[in-house]
N, C-alpha and C positions, 0 to 999 in steps of 0.2 A: 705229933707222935710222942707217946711217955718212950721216958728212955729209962735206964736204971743201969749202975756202974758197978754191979755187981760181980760180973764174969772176967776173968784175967785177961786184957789182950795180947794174941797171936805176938811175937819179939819180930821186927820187919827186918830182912836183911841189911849190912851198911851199905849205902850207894843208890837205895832202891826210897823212893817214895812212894806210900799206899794211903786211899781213903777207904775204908770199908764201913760198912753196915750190913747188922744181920739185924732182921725184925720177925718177933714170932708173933704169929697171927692167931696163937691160941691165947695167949696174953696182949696181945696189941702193944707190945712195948719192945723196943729196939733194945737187944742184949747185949751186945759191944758194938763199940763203934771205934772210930779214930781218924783224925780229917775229914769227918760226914760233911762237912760245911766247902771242900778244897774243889776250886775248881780245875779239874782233866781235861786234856783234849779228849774229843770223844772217842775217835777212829769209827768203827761201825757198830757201835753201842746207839750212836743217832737211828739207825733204820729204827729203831720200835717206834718211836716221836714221827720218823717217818709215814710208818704203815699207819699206824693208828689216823693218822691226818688224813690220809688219803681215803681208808675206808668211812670215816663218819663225813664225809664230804659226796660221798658215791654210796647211793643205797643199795646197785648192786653193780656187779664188776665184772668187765669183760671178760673172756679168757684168757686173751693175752696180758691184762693187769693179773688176774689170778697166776698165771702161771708166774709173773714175772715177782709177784710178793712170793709165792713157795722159793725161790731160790735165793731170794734176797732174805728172808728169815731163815731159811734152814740152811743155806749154804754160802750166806755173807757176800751173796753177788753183786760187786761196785755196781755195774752195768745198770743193775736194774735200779740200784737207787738214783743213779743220776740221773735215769727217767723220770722215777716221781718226783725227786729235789727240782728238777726244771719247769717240769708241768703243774707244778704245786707251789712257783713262786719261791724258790731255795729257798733265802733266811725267812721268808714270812710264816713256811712251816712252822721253824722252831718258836717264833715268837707269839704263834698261835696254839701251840703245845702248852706253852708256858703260861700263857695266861690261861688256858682253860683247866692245868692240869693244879696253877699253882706254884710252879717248877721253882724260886727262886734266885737258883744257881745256875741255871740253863738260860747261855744266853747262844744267838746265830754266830755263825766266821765273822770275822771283820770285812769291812766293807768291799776291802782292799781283794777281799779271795769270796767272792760271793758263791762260786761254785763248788765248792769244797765241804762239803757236807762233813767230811770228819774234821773239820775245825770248830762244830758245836764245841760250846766249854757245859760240860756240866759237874757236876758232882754224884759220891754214890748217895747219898742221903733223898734226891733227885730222881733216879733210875728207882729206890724202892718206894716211894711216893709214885712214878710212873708203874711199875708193879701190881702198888695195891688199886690206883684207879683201873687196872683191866681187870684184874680178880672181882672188885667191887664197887665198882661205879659203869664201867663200860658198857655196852648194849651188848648182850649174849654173841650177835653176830660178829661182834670185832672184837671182842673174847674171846671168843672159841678160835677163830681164824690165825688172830695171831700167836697165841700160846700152842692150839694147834701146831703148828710148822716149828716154836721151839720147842716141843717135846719131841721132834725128828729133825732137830739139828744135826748134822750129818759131821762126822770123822774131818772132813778135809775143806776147805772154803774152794771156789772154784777159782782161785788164784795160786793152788797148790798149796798153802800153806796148813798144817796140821791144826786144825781148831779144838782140839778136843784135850788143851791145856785148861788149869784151874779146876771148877766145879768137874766137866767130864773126864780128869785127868784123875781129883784127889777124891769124889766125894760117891759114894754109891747111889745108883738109880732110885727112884723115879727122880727127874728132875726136868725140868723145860730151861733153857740156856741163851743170851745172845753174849755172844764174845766181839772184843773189840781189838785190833792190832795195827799198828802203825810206824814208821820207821826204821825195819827191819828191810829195808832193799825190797827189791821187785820182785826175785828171787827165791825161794824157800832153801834153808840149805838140804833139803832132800823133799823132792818134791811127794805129796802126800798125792796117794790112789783110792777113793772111797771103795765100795763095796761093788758088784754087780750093781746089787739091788738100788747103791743111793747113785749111781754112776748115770742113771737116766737123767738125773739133775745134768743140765748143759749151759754154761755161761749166757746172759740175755747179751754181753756185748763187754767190748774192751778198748783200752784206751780214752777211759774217760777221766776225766778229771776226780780224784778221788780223798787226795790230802794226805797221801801215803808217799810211800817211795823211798830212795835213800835217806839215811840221817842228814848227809851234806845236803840234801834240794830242800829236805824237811824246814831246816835250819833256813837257808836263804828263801825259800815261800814264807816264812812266819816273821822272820824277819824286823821289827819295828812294831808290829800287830800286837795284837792281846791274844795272840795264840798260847794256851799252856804249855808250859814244857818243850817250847821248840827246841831243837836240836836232840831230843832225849827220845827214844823208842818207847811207846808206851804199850801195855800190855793187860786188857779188862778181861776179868768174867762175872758177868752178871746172870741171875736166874729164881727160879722155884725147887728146895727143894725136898722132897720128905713126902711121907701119905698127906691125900686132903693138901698137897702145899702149905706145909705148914710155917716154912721157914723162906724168910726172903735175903738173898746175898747180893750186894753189889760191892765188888773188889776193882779197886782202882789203882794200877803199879803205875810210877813211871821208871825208868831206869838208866842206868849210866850211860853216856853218849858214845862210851865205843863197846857196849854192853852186845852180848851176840843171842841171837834167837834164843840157843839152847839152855845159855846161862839163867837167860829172863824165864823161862819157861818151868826151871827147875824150884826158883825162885818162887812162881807166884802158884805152884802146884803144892808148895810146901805152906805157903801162905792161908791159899784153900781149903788146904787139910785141918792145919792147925784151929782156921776160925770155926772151921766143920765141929773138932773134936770139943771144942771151950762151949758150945751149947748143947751136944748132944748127948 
């Protein structure tokens, strides 16, 4: 990818760490950047490396996979990825993503947490390289499917937490969105109600292993590992946004270890605005 250093970058909060990229695809050239190269935990920015794995593997898909990829991309359902991360071999996903996609800053958990799908490390540089192979490499069918379901990302994850920080908080419509969160407690501090309409979405399942949870469990699971950022709550929005998608974001925070939802929130909404306003 050309880059060019042209555009001011976004000033990051103090205490907060970000890697961003924006790439416009009417130029082919990435217009700010900053830590493109840094490796993040993922938290649930892995489903797309996910889905995509699972549909070019399956020519076509049950309804029970179909239903269970609609809530897992639109509404960030663990349940459903610890389905495909098990039946898909966990870390072999990612290391089959990566070699096919290129990825490399994308590597699996460490050995030690084979289950934990949000302990992919990747980068944003990474996610919009993943981006443009669905926009422009992909097979139409796992194109459409998965951008499909993020251009109806839904208001609230089905673990209650508010997902509709960053790109759906700062940046005006059209856009297709997958957010990633991690470290924030099990908890939401007010738990988020979708719509009627997106309220039909219903959790595939719970209690699964997910790589999330308190800061303090975060902190002792990561422990010794190559996990990024243990102990620190991390907070992604990646996505498409503009006519034609014309612009690609992937924003990468981590944040301070006694850091609270709302803070971070405020944080990386200000973040998303700012990187919005420097290209457009």
């Amino acid at each position: 990818m050309n880059k060019t250093p042209a555009v001011k970058r976004p000033k990051v909060p103090a205490g907060t760490t970000a890697g961003y990229v924006m790439f416009d695809r009417t130029t082919g050239k990435i217009v700010v950047h900053q830590n493109a190269r840094r490796k993040f935990r993922s938290a649930s920015v892995s489903k797309i490396l996910i889905a995509i794995d699972f549909l070019e593997s399956h020519k076509s898909v049950p309804a029970g996979d179909a239903r269970l990829l609609q809530i897992m991309l639109r509404s960030s359902d663990d349940g459903a990825a610890t389905s495909f991360w098990n039946r898909g071999g966990k870390g072999a996903i990612i290391t089959r993503m990566a070699r096919k996609l290129r990825l490399a800053d994308t590597t699996p958990p460490p050995a030690s947490k084979p289950g934990f799908w949000g302990y992919v490390s990747l980068s944003a540089y990474d996610i919009v390289k993943t981006y443009r192979y669905l926009l422009d490499t992909a097979d139409p069918r796992v194109r459409d499917l998965v951008l499909g379901h993020l251009r109806k990302s839904t208001r609230c994850g089905t673990d209650g937490f508010d997902q509709s920080f960053g790109i759906p908080g700062a940046i005006p419509r059209p856009w297709a969105v997958k957010q990633g969160w991690s470290g924030f407690g099990l908890t939401p501090p007010v738990r988020c109600a979708n719509t009627a309409a997106a309220a039909e979405i219903i959790p595939a399942s719970v209690g699964a292993p997910v790589g999330g949870g308190p800061i303090s469990v975060l902190a002792a699971n990561a422990r010794g590992t190559t996990v990024p950022d243990y102990g620190h709550p991390v907070l992604h929005t990646t996505g498409l946004l503009g006519k034609d998608d014309r612009l690609i974001m992937a924003l990468l925070t981590a944040h301070p270890a006694a850091g609270t939802w709302d803070a971070s929130v405020k944080r990386i909404n200000k973040l998303a605005a700012d990187l919005y306003r420097s290209v457009s």
